[in-house]
C-alpha positions as CSV (number, residue, x, y, z in Angstrom):
1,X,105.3,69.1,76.5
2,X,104.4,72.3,78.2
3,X,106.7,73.0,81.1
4,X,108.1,75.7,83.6
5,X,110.6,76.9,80.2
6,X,107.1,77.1,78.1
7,X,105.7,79.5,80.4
8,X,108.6,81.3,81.1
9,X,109.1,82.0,77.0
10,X,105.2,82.7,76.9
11,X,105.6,84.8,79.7
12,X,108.6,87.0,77.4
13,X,106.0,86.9,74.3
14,X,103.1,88.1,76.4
15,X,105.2,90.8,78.1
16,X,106.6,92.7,74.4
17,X,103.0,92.0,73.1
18,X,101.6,94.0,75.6
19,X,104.1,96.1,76.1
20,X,103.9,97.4,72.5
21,X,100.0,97.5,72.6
22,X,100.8,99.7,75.7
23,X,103.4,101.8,74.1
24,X,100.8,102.4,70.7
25,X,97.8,103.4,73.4
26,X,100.3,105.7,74.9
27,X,101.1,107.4,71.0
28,X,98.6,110.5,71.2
29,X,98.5,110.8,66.9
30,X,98.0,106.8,66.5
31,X,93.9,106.7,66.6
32,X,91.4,109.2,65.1
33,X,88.9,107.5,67.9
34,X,89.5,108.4,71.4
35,X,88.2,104.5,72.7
36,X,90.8,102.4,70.9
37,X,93.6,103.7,73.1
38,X,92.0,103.0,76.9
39,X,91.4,99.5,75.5
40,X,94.4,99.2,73.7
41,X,95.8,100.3,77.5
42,X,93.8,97.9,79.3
43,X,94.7,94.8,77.4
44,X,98.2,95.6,77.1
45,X,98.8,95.7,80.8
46,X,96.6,92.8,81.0
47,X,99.2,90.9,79.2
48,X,102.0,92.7,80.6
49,X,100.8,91.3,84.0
50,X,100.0,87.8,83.0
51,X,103.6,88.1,81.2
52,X,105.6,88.8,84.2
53,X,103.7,86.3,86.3
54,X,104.6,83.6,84.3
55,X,108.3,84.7,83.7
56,X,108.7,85.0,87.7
57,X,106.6,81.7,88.0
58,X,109.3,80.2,85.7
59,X,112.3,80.9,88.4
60,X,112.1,78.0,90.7
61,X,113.9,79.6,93.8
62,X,113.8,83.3,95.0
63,X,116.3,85.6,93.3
64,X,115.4,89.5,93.0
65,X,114.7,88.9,89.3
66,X,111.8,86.7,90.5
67,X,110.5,89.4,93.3
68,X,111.4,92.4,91.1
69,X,108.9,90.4,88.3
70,X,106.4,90.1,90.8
71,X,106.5,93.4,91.6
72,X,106.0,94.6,88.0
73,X,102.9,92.1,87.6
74,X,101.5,93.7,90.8
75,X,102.1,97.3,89.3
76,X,100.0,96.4,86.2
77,X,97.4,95.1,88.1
78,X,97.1,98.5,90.1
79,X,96.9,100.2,86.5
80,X,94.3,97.8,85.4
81,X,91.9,98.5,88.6
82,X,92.6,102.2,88.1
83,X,91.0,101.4,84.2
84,X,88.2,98.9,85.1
85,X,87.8,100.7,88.7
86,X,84.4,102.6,89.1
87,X,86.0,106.1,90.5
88,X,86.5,109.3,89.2
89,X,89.4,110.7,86.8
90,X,91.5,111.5,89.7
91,X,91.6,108.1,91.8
92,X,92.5,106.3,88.4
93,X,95.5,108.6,87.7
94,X,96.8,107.8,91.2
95,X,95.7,104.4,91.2
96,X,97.7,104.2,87.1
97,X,101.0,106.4,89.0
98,X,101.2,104.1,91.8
99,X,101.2,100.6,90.0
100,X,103.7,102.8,87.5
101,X,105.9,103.3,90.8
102,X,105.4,99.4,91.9
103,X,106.6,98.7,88.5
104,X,109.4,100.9,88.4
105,X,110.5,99.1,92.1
106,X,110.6,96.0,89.9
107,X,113.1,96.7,87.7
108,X,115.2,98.5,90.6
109,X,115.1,95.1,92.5
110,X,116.1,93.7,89.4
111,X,118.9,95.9,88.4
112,X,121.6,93.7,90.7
113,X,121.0,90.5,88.8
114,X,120.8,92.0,85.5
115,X,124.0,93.8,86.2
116,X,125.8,90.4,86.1
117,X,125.6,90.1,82.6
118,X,126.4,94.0,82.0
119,X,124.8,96.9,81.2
120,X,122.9,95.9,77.9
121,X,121.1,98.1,76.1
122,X,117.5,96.2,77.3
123,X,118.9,97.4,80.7
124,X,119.2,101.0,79.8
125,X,115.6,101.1,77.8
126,X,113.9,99.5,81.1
127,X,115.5,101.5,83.5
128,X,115.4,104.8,81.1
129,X,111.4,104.2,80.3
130,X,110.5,103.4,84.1
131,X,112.2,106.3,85.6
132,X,110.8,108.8,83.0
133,X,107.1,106.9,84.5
134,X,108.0,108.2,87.7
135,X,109.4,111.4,87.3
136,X,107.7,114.4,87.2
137,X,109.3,116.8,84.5
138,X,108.5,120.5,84.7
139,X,107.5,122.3,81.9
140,X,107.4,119.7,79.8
141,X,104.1,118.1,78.4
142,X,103.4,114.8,80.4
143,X,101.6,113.0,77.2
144,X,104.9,113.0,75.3
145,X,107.2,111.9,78.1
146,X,104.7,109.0,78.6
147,X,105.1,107.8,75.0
148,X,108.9,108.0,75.2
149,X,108.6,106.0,78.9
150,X,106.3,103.6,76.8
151,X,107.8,103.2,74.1
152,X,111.3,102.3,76.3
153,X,109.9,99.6,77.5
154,X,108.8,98.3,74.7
155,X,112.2,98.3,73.1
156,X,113.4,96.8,76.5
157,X,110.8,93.9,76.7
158,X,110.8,92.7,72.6
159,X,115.4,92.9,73.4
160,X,114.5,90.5,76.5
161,X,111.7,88.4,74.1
162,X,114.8,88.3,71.5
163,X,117.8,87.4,73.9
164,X,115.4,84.6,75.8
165,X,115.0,83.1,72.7
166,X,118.8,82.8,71.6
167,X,119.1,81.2,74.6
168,X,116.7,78.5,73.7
169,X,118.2,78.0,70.9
């Protein structure tokens, strides 16, 4: 039987599948050929924002965890139009920085109900990778603090995927 639990553990699977696919786009040595990683980007935040629909579909009532994965689904979809969008080089980096920055107000909406059960280490890769999304760095090269932001959250979402599934157990 397929319920509101399926989609909410589909939802989890979906979100550390894309967030990896994300994370590998975002490696600048991974691919010799310079179209794998814009696809690889696309359908990773396609999945990212399918995931997070469905594991803020799963809460029944509002809670900030519900808004705050709402938010993040939002955010991916800004980064998707900013891919698929007809417009020049500039309009998608803004369009890919702001959905970063609705994403990043995700997790901060999130951060009082996750505090309730400590701060994990998922917590401190999520808020760690979002915040180096959003911050601008000086002097240092913007490629690599992308990957490390990436990759952050990819840790994050596969220790959420993991902990969901202990619970199901």
């Amino acid at each position: 039987m397929w319920d509101n639990q399926t989609n909410g553990l589909l939802g989890y699977w979906l979100d550390a599948i894309g967030q990896t696919m994300s994370a590998v786009a975002n490696t600048p040595f991974a691919f010799k050929d310079r179209n794998v990683p814009p696809r690889l980007e696309l359908w990773g935040n396609v999945l990212q924002a399918t995931g997070s629909a469905l594991v803020a579909d799963n809460e029944e009532e509002f809670s900030f965890d519900k808004l705050g994965n709402q938010l993040e689904s939002i955010g991916n979809l800004m980064t998707i139009m900013g891919i698929l969008a007809p417009v020049n080089d500039e309009v998608k980096y803004v369009l890919d920085k702001r959905g970063d920055l609705i994403e990043t107000l995700g997790v901060c909406v999130s951060i009082p109900e996750e505090f309730k059960e400590g701060f994990t280490l998922e917590l401190f890769f999520d808020i760690y990778g979002y915040s180096l999304q959003v911050i601008k760095i000086k002097g240092v090269d913007e490629e690599l603090v992308d990957m490390i932001a990436e990759w952050s959250q990819a840790i994050a979402s596969i220790l959420s995927l993991i902990r969901v599934m202990q619970l199901e157990k």
